[in-house]
C-alpha positions as CSV (number, residue, x, y, z in Angstrom):
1,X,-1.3,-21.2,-28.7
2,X,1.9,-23.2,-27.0
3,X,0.0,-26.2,-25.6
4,X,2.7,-28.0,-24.8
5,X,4.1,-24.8,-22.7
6,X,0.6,-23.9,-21.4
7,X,-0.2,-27.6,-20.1
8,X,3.8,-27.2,-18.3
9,X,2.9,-24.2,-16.9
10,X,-0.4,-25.3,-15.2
11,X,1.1,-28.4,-13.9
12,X,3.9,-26.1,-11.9
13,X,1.2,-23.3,-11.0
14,X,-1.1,-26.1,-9.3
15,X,2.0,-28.1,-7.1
16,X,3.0,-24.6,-5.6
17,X,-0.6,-24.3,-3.8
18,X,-1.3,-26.4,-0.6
19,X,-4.7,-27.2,-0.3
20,X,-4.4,-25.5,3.2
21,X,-4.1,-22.1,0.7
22,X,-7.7,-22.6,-0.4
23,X,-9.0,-23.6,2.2
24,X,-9.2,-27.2,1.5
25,X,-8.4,-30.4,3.7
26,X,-4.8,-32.0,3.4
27,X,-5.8,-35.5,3.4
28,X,-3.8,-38.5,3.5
29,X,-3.7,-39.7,0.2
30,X,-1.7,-36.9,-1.4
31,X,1.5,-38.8,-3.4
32,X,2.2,-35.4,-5.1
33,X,2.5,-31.5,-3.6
34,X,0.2,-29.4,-4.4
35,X,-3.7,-29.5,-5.6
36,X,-5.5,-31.9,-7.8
37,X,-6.7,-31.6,-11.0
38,X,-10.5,-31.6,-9.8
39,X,-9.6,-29.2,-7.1
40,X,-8.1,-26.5,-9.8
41,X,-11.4,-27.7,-11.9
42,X,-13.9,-27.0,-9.4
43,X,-12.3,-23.7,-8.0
44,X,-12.3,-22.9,-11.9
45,X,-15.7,-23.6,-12.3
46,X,-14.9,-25.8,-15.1
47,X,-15.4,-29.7,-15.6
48,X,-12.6,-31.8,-14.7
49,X,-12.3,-33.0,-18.3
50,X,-11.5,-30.1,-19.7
51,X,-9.2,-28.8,-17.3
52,X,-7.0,-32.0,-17.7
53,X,-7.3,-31.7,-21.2
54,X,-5.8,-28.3,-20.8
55,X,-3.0,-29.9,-18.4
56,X,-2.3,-32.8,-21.3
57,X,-1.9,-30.4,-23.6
58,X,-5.0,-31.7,-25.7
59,X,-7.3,-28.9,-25.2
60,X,-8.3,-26.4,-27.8
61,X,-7.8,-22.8,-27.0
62,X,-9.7,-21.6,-23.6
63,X,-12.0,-18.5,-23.8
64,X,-10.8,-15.3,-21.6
65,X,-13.4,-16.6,-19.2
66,X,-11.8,-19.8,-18.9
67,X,-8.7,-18.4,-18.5
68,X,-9.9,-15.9,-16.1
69,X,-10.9,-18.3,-13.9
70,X,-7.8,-20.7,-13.7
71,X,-5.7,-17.8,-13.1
72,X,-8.0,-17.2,-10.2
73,X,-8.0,-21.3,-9.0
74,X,-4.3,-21.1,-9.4
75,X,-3.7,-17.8,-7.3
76,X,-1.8,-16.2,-10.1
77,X,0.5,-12.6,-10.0
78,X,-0.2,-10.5,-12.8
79,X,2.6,-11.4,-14.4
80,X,2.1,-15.0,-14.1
81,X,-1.7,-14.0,-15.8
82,X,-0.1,-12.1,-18.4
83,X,2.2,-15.2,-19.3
84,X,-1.5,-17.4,-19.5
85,X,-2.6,-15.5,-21.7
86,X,0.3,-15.5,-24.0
87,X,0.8,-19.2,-23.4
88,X,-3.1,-19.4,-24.9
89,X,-2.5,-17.0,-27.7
90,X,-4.6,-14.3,-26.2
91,X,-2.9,-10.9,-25.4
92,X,-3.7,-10.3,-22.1
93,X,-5.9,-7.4,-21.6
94,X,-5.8,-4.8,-18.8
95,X,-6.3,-6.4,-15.1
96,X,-10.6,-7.0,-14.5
97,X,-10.7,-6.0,-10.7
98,X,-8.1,-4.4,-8.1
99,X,-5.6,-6.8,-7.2
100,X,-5.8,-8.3,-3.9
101,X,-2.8,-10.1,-3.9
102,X,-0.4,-8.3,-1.5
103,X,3.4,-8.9,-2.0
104,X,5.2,-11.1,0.6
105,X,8.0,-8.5,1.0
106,X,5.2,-6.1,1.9
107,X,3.1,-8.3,4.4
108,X,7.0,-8.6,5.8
109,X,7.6,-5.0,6.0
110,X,3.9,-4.3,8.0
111,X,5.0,-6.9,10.6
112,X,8.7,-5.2,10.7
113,X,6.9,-1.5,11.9
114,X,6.1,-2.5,15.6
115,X,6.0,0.8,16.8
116,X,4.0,2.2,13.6
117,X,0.1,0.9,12.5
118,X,0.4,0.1,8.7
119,X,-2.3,-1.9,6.8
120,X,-2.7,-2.2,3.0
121,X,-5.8,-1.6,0.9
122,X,-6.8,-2.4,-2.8
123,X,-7.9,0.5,-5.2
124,X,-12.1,-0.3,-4.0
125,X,-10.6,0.4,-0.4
126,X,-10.4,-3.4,1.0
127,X,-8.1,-3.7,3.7
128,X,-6.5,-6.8,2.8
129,X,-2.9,-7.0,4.4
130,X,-2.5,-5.6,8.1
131,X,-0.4,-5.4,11.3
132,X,-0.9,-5.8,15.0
133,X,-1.3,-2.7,16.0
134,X,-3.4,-1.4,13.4
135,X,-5.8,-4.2,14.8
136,X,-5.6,-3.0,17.6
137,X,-6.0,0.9,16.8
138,X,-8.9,0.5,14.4
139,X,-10.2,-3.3,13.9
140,X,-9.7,-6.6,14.1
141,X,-9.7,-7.0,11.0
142,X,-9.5,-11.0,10.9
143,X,-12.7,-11.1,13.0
144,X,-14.6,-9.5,10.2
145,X,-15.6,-11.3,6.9
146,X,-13.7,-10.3,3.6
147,X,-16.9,-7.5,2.3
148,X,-17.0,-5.7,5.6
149,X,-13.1,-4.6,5.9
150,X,-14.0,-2.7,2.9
151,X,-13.6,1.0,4.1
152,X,-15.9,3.0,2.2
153,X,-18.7,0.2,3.0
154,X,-18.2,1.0,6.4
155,X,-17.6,4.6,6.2
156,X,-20.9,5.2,4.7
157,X,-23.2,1.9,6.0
158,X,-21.8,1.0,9.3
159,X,-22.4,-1.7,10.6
160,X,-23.4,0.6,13.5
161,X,-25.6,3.5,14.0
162,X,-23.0,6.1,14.2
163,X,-21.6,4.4,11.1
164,X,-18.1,7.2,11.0
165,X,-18.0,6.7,14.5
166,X,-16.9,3.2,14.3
167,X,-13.1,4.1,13.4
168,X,-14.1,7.1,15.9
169,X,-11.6,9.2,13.5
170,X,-11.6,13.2,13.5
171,X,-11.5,13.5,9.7
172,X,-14.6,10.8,9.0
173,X,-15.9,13.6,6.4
174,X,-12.8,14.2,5.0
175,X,-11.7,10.4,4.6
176,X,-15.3,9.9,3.2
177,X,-14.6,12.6,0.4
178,X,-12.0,11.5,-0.1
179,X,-12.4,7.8,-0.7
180,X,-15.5,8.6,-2.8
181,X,-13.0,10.5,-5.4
182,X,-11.0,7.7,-5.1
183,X,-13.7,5.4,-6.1
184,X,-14.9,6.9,-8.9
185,X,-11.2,6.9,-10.3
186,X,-11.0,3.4,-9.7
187,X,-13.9,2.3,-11.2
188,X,-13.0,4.2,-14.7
189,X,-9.6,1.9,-14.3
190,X,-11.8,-1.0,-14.1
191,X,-15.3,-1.0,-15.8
192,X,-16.1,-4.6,-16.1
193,X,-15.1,-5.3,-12.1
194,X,-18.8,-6.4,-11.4
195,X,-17.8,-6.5,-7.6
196,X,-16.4,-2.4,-7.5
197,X,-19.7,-2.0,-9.6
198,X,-21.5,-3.9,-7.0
199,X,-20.3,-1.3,-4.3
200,X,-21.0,1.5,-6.0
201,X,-24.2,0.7,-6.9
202,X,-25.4,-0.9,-3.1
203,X,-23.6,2.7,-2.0
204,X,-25.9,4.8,-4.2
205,X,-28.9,3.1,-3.1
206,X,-28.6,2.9,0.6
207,X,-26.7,6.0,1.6
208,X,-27.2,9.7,0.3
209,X,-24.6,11.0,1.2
210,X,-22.5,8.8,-1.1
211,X,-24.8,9.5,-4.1
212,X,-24.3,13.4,-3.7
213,X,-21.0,12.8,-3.5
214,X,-20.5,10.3,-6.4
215,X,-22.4,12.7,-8.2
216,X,-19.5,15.5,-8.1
217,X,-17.7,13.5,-10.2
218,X,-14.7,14.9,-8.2
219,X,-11.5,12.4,-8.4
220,X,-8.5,14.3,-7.3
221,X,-8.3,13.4,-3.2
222,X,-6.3,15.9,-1.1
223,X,-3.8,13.7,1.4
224,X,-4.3,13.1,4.9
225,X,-1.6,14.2,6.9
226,X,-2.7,13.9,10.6
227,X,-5.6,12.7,12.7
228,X,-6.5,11.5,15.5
229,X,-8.6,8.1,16.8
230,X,-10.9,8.0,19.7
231,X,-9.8,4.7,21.5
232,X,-12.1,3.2,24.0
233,X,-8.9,2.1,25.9
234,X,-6.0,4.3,25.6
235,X,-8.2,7.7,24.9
236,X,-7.0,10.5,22.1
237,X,-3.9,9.0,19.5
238,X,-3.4,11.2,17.1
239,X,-1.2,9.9,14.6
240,X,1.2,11.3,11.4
241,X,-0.6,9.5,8.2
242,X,2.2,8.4,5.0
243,X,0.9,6.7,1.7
244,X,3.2,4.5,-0.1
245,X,1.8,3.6,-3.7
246,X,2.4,0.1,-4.8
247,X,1.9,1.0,-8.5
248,X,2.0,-2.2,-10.2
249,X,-0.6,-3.9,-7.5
250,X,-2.8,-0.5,-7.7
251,X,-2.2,-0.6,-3.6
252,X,-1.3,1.9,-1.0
253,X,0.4,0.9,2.4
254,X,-1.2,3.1,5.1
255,X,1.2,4.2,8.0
256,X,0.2,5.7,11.4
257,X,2.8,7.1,13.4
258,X,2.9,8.9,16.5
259,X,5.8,11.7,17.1
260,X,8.5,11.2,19.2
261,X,7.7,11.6,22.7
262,X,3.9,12.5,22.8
263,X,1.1,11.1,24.6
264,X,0.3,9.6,21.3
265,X,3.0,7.5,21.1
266,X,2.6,6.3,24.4
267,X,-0.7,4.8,23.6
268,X,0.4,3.3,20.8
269,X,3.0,1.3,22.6
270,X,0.1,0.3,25.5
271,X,-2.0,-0.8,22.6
272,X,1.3,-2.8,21.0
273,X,1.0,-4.7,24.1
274,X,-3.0,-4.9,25.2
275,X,-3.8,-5.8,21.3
276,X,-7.7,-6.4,20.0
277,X,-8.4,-7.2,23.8
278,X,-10.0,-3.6,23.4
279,X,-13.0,-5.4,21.7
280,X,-13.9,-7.1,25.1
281,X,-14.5,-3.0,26.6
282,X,-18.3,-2.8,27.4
283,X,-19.9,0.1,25.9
């Protein structure tokens, strides 16, 4: 174990995060950037103590928990979670849970695709990085708390009574098939995720679909190429549907385009402009 290296590293990891990041107040004592000690602490579910032992380089070696849960506090990459573990003198292990942390370059290249709806979801099928207009085709996705943008939830549980008819998509069954297969795959990449184990197991006790499904043990998913969403606005788009793997994230970037010329693409540019207003539509 590098303490010395380790305590460094902490200390640069914690002044990069605003307190704005977590969700914490600025205040207007602040002398240094960044977060203090007993803010990393009690994100980390640690005691302050120990934490600034760790940052003093007078800590003895922290447990995979621990560390687990600074690298959380501090927001780290899974490189930068890799190099904790190292710094503590314990080899990093595979990644617990799908990554949630969506590249800048790629939250740039969503917002660069005006005229296309792209979003980005983790390997349990979280939406967690999106565009204008794919608010605006599907959901607003801001407006819903973090659990519910989780597509497979949704597909199977709702919220609604029509539960598929809420993205009002023409492949629901397919997309559900599919993103049970894609499920089960992710959950053999990470067995001690207790939140993907969470899903599955709220799925298989509230919808039996999903359980007769899950049960085929199917996890090769045929890709989407076109389909089409029922807006309560603009009517029929039927759309062109590209994957782009993020392999080292275990993320995809969903695309929706509509081709050159068509109806479609028409009320994807009306939508561009009229935005989630949709969600004010009665009925």
């Amino acid at each position: 174990m590098d303490r010395r290296e380790l305590a460094e590293f902490l200390r640069s990891r914690r002044a990069r995060i605003a307190p704005s990041d977590v969700g914490l107040p600025a205040g207007a004592r602040r002398r240094t950037p960044g977060l203090r000690r007993e803010e990393v602490a009690q994100l980390a579910y640690i005691s302050t103590e120990y934490y600034t032992r760790l940052e003093q380089a007078r800590a003895p070696r922290p447990s995979l928990e621990v560390l687990a849960q600074v690298a959380r506090a501090l927001r780290l990459s899974d490189a930068e979670r890799d190099h904790l573990h190292h710094l503590a003198g314990t080899p990093p292990g595979p990644p617990s849970g799908p990554s949630r942390e969506v590249r800048r370059s790629i939250v740039d290249l969503l917002h660069r695709l005006p005229r296309a709806a792209a979003f980005v979801i983790s390997a349990a099928h979280e939406v967690i990085a999106w565009n204008d207009l794919a608010a605006a085709l599907m959901e607003d996705f801001s407006a819903l708390p973090r659990r519910d943008r989780n597509l497979v939830r949704r597909v199977f549980l709702g919220p609604h009574p029509e539960g598929r008819r809420l993205y009002g998509v023409s492949d629901a069954g397919e997309f559900a098939r599919s993103a049970v297969q894609q499920l089960r795959a992710a959950s053999a990449r990470y067995p001690d995720d207790a939140e993907l184990t969470g899903l599955v197991a709220e799925l298989l006790e509230k919808s039996e679909e999903f359980a007769r499904l899950w049960a085929a043990h199917d996890v090769t998913a045929a890709p989407t190429l076109r389909k089409t969403f029922d807006h309560p606005v603009v009517g029929p788009v039927e759309v062109n549907c590209d994957v782009l793997d993020i392999a080292d994230r275990d993320q995809r970037v969903v695309i929706y385009t509509a081709s050159p010329g068509s109806p479609s693409e028409e009320a994807l540019r009306l939508l561009s402009v009229v935005g989630t207003q949709r969600l004010d539509v009665p009925g």
